[in-house]
N, C-alpha and C positions, 0 to 999 in steps of 0.2 A: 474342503476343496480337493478334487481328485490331484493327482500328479502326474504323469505317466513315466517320471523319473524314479520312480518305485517300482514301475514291472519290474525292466532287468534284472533288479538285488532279489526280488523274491522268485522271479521266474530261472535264472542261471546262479544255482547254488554253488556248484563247483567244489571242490577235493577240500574235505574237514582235516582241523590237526585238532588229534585231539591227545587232552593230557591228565592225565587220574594219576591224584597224589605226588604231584608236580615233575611226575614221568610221561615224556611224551610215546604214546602208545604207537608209534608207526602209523608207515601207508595203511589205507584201507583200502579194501575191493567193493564197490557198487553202494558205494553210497553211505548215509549214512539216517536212518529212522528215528524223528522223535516223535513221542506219543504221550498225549496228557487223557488220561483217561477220567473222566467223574462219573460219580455215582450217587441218585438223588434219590430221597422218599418223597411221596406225595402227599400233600396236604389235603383234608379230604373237609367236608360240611355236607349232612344229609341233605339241604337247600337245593346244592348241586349235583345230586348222587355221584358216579362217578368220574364226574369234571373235577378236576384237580382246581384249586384255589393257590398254591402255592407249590415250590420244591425245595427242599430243604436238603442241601449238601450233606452229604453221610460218607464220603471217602473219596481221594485223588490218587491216581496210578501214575506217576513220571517216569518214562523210562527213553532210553538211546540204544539202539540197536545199531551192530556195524559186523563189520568183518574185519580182521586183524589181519593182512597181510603178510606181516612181521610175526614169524612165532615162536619167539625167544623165550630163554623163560621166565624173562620177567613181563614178557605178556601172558606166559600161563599161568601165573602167579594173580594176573589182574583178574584172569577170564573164571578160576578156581580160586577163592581168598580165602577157603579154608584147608588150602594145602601149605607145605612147609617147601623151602628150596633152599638147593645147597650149591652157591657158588666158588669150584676149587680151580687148583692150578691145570688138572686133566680135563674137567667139564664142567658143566653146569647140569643141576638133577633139579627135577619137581618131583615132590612125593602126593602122593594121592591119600584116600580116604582119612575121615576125621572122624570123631566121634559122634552120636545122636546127642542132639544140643547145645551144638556149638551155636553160639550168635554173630551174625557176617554184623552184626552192629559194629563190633569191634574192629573191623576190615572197612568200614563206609569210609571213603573222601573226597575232596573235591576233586570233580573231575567239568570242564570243560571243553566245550568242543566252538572252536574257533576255525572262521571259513577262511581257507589258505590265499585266497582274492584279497583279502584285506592284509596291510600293515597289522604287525604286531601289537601299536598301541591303539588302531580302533577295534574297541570294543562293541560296538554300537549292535550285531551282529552273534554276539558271544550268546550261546547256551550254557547256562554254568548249574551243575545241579554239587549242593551243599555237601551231602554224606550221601553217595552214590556209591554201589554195590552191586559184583556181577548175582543174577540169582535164578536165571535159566539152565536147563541142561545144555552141557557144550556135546557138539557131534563134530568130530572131523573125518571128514572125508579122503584116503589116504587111496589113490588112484593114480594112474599110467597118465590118462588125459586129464585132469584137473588140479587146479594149483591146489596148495594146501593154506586153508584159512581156519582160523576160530572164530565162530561166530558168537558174539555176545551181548547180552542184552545187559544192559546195568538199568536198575530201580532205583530211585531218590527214597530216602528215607527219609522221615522230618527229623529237622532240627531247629527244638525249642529257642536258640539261644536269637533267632530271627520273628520278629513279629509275623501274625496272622496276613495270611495275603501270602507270606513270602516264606513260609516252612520246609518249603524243598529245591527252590534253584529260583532264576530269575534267567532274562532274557533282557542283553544290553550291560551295558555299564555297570558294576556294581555302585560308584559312587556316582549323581547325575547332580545338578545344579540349577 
């Protein structure tokens, strides 16, 4: 049965908070992208020549794109996780380069992005991806007229420890009834 109490919530997103490894990552600027990407093979029978009879899942891309507002460094920490950072009593450092081989496996966590419109405890709303990891190049743009943001993509990575259906994040409530 339609509703039309469901435009509004999908049509007026409004300002995400989002929070990876239960650090709230700041304001963001314009917005915030999520993308489920799949990837099918064809199932084929000479009967049909090239009609597909079938599609058989062969891969999912989860990813959340945003802009960091805030660029502390323990958002450059989030946006780089295979950099090291030093927080002292004079400053705060990010270091840069890591070795060929490192695995951002070990840097994956949860991270959630929760729409600022809602109370804290509805969840209903909640993108939550499991072992999440930034894994795009970051460019910052350091200009006269432009603010300065990081822009970062984070990938879900799967995590076994969730049944099939639910390997990399979920959408709403984690517990439902």
């Amino acid at each position: 049965m339609p509703n039309i109490g469901n435009i509004g919530r999908v049509k007026v997103a409004g300002p995400q908070l989002i929070t990876y490894k239960g650090v709230v990552l700041g304001h963001t600027l314009d917005g915030v992208t999520f993308t489920y990407e799949r990837e099918f093979t064809d199932v084929m029978v000479d009967q049909y020549g090239n009609t597909a009879v079938d599609k058989v899942l062969t891969g999912q891309n989860l990813q959340v794109t945003f802009q960091m507002a805030e660029t502390d460094w323990l958002n450059w920490n989030a946006a780089i996780p295979e950099t090291s950072s030093e927080d002292g009593s004079t400053g705060d450092r990010t270091d840069l380069g890591a070795d060929a081989g490192y695995s951002l496996r070990t840097d994956a966590g949860l991270m959630t992005v929760h729409p600022n419109r809602l109370a804290p405890s509805d969840l209903t709303e909640d993108i939550v991806l499991y072992k999440a990891v930034s894994t795009e190049n970051i460019e910052v743009v350091l200009k006269n007229d432009e603010q300065k943001v990081i822009e970062v993509t984070f990938t879900a990575l799967v995590d076994e420890s969730y049944g099939n259906g639910r390997r990399l994040g979920h959408i709403g409530p984690a517990a439902i009834s």
